[in-house]
C-alpha positions, 0 to 999 in steps of 0.5 A: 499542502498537507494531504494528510489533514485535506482529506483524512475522514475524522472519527464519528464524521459523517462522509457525504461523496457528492460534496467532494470534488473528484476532479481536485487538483489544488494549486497542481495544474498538471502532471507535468509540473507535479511530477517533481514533487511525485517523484520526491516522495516516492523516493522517500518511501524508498529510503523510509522502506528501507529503515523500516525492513532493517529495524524490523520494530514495525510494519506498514498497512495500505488498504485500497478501496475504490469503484471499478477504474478508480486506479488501484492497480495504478497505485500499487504499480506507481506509487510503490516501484521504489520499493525493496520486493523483499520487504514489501508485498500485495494481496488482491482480496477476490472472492473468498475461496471455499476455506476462506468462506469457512472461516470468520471473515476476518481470517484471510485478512489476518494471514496477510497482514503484514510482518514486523519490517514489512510493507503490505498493500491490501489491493480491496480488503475486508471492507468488501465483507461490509460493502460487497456484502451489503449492496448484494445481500449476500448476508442480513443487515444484522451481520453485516452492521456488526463488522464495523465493530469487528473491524475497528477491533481487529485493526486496534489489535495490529496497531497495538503490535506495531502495524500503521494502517492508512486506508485510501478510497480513490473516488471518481466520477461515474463519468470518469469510470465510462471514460476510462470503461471506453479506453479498455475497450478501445486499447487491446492493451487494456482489453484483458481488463474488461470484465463482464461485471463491469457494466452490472455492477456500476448499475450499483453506483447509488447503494456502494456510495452508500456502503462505503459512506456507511462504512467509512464513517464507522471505521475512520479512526486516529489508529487507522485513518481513512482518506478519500482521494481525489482521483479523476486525475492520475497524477494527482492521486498519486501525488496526494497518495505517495505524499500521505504515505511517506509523510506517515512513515516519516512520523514512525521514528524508523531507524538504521537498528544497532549493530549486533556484531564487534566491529573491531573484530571484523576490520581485524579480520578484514585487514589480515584477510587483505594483508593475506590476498596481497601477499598471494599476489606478490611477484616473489609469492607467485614465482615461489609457487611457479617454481613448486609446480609440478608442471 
């Protein structure tokens, strides 16, 4: 199944969550037996990633957004541990910091959207400026209902340069987040998760489905889509996830760049560097330089 096409958000649809099953798995009816094929694409990123760093024409934009527990982390930990460092990064969009509050809201977004080879993963992003915002009414209406269009605009621009945006809301259950709330409390691996802010902001639930129905309806577009994943299963968001991913760069026509030097020249001077180092190490090269020792 094309994943791309199941749950891509069309331009101008309107997006009702409670019609869609968080719980999806399709024909997959277990980890154990999706993880070939989880597998599979992950190691397509891997060599698609590769491609990219050294044909450094183009670069890769991965929003994450979701409710608490949903499985960001989980994504960028699985999903990209194939990947070269050197050429991939992540940036966790936290409150904005005195600097980034005196800027438009957009600023600190752009200062880490990627560079020409790169993959980058935004772990929440400047959606927050039209969700957060709103649900906590942290700014009018009037502002906030205005970033819409700022945003398709910015992400226009960095499509326009090169950079493919795929944008992933990871959709649970309110039943799923209290399960998974529960493991952290009872896992002292997952203890330092636990936020105080957990419990009062899932007292939200109701006004973000709304911001982020609101806000993906508006910002859904052919240039940078996006697509709401089932994720009350692990597994299976990863597998819809990892195979939006490289089936996405598979469609960027990413290739190994020319060579820039003469080959010729270098595997002249490789051999005669080879024929050199042999000559050193002859046994009448070696006894030549015994006898020529002072010692």
């Amino acid at each position: 199944m094309d994943y791309r096409k199941k749950f891509v958000i069309e331009p101008g649809e309107k997006v009702r969550l409670s019609k869609i099953d968080p719980s999806y798995t399709g024909k997959h009816e277990s980890h154990e037996k999706a993880l070939p094929e989880i597998q599979k694409h992950v190691a397509r990123m891997d060599k698609l990633q590769y491609l990219l760093y050294a044909d450094a024409n183009q670069s890769l934009l991965v929003v994450l957004q979701a409710l608490d527990a949903a499985g960001k982390d989980g994504v960028v930990r699985h999903m990209f541990s194939g990947m070269n460092p050197q050429g991939t990064s992540v940036f966790g969009f936290k409150q904005p910091s005195k600097d980034e509050a005196a800027h438009d809201f957009l600023w600190r977004a752009h200062l880490r959207t990627p560079a020409k080879g790169e993959v980058v993963i935004f772990n929440r992003s400047h959606y927050e400026d039209v969700l957060v915002v709103r649900v906590h009414k942290l700014a009018p209406k009037s502002v906030w209902s205005r970033r819409y269009k700022q945003i398709n605009d910015f992400e226009e621009l960095l499509t326009q340069n090169g950079t493919r945006i795929l944008k992933f809301y990871l959709h649970i259950s309110p039943e799923e987040q209290l399960a998974r709330f529960q493991q952290r409390l009872e896992d002292p691996a997952r203890q330092w998760k636990i936020s105080e802010a957990d419990y009062s902001e899932r007292e939200l639930w109701p006004k973000y489905v709304e911001a982020y129905e609101e806000a993906m309806a508006e910002t859904s577009t052919k240039h940078a889509p996006w697509y709401i994943i089932p994720a009350n299963h692990k597994w299976f968001r990863g597998l819809a996830v990892s195979q939006i991913i490289a089936d996405t760069m598979s469609e960027m026509d990413l290739k190994l760049p020319p060579t820039r030097v003469n080959i010729a020249e270098i595997r002249r001077r490789y051999h005669a560097a080879e024929r050199e180092e042999k000559t050193k190490n002859s046994k009448p090269e070696k006894a030549a330089r015994k006898a020529k020792s002072p010692v």
